[in-house]
Each structure stands twice: as C-alpha cells, then as structure tokens.
C-alpha positions as CSV (number, residue, x, y, z in Angstrom):
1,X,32.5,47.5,-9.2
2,X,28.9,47.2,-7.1
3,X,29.0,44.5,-4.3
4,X,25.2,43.1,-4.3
5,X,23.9,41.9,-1.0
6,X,23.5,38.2,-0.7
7,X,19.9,37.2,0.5
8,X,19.8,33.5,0.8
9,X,16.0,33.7,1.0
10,X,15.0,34.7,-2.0
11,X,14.6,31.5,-3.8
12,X,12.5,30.3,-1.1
13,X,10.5,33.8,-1.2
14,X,10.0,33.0,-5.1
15,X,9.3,29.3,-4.8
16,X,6.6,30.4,-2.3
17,X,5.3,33.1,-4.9
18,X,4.8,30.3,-7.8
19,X,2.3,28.5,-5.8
20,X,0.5,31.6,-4.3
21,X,-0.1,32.4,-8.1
22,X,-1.0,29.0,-8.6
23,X,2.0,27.8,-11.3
24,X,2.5,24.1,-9.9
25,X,-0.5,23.6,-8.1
26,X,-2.4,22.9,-11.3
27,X,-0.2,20.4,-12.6
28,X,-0.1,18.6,-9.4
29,X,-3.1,15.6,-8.7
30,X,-5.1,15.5,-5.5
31,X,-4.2,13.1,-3.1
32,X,-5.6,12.7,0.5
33,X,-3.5,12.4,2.9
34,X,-3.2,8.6,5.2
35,X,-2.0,7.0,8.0
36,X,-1.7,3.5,8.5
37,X,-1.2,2.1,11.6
38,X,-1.7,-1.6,13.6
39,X,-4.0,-1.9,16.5
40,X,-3.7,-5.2,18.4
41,X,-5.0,-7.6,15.9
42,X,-5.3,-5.4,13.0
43,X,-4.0,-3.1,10.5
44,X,-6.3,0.7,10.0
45,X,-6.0,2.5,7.2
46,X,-7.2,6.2,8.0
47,X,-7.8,8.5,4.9
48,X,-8.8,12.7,5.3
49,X,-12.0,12.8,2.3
50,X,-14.2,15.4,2.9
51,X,-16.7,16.3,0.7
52,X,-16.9,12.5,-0.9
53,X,-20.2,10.7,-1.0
54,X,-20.1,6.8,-1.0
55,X,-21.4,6.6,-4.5
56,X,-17.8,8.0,-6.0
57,X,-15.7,6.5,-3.8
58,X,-14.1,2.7,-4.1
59,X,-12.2,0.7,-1.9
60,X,-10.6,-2.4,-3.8
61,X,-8.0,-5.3,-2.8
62,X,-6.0,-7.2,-5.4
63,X,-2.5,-9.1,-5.1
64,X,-1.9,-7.8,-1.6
65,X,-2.2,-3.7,-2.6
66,X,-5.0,-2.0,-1.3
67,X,-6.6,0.8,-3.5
68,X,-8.4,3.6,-2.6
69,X,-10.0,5.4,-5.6
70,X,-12.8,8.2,-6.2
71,X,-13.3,11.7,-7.2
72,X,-14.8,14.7,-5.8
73,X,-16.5,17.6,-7.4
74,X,-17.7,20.6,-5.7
75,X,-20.6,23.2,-6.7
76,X,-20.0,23.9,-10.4
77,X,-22.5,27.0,-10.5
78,X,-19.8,29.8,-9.3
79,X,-17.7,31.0,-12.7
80,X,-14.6,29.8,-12.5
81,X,-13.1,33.1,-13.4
82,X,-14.8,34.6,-10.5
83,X,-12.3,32.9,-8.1
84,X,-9.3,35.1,-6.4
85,X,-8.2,32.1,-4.9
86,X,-9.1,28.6,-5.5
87,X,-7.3,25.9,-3.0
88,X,-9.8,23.0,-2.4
89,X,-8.8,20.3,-4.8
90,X,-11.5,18.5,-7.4
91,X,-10.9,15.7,-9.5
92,X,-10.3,12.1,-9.6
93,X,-7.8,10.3,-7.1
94,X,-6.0,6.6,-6.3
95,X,-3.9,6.1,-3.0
96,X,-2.9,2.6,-2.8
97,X,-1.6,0.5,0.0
98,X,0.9,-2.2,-0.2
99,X,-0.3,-4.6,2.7
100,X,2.0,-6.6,4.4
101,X,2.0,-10.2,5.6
102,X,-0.3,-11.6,7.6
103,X,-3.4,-9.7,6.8
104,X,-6.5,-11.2,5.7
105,X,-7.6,-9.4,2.4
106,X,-11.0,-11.4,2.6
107,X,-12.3,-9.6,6.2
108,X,-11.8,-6.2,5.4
109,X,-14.0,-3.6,6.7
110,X,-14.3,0.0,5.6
111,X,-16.8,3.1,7.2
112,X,-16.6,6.5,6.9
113,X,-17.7,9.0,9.0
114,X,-17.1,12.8,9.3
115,X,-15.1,13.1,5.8
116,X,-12.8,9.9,7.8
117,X,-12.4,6.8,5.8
118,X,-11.6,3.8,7.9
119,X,-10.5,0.8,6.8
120,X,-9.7,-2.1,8.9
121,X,-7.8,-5.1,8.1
122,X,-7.6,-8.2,10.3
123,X,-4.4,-10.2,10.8
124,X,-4.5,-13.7,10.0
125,X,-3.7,-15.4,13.3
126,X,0.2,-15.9,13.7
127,X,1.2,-20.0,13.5
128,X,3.1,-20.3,17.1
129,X,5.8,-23.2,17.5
130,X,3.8,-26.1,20.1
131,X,5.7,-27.4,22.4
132,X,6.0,-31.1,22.4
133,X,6.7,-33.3,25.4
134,X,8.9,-36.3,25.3
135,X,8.6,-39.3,27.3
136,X,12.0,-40.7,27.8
137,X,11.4,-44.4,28.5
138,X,14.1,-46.1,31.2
C-alpha cells in the first residue's frame, strides 16, 4: 500500500492553469467594472472604459434601469495567431443599473474623460412633512 501526500492546493494551482492557457476566459463576455455611489444630491455611476470612443458607446434610461452599452475593438492588423498572450478584452458589452427611488431619469448627465465614464443622476427633491400651526381659540 503507497500513502500519497495530500496537497490541498492543487486544485487551485490547476484552476489557475485553465485560465493562464486561456480555457474559460474565452467563453466569458467583457464587462467593465462600476461603482455607484451618492453624493449629496445625486447618485454617480462611475464605469473603467478605456479604449472606447463616444461613437460606440450608449448610455440609455428606460423603466427606472439604467443601461450602459458599446463595444470596443482594438488594432485588427497584428495576426491573431501571433499572440502568446492576449488579455485586453474586445467585443460588445451591456452593464445595467437598476436606479432606485427618487432619482430623476429626465436630468441625467454623462462625460467621459480619461477612459472614466461618469454618469450623474439627480435626486428628485424629497417631499418633507410642513408643520402646521394651530390657533386654539378661547
């Protein structure tokens, strides 16, 4: 009988090889990472898109869900074959937002700058309970 030496990492060690030889990254879709956030008065939605132009890149609102959609393509001249390693994601993507009450959908703003989408959303000002005074007669 041969005792065989446990080594708990191994799965992680071959889960870790699969994507170094690039076995799930291909099926996976590109997505860029966001954060959403409030500021005083408004709600930001930040998202990482470098390399995107503003001509393939859409920013939509419809039944409270904002959606973020585009693609990005990168130099097609190098051979794809050529590549030992190929990491930066191309292709088409959609992030959306659910956004919650309270915002107003119509005075949204959006800029980009430095591969930095940001998108700001206004709250609708809050209804606050008025105070009303009674004048007890006597």
């Amino acid at each position: 009988m041969t005792m065989v030496r446990f080594d708990p990492f191994s799965m992680l060690r071959d889960f870790d090889r699969m994507f170094d030889e690039g076995g799930m990254t291909r099926l996976s879709t590109w997505m860029p990472r966001l954060d959403v956030f409030d500021r005083e008065d408004t709600l930001v939605v930040r998202a990482e898109l470098p390399g995107i132009d503003g001509d393939s890149l859409d920013v939509t609102v419809e039944a409270g869900t904002l959606m973020i959609t585009g693609s990005r393509t990168l130099s097609s001249e190098e051979n794809k074959d050529a590549y030992h390693r190929k990491e930066i994601a191309e292709g088409s993507f959609k992030r959306t937002v659910l956004l919650p009450e309270g915002t107003d959908p119509e005075a949204i703003s959006a800029s980009s700058k430095d591969g930095i989408l940001e998108i700001v959303i206004p709250k609708k000002p809050e209804i606050l309970p008025r105070k009303v005074n009674v004048d007890v007669q006597r």
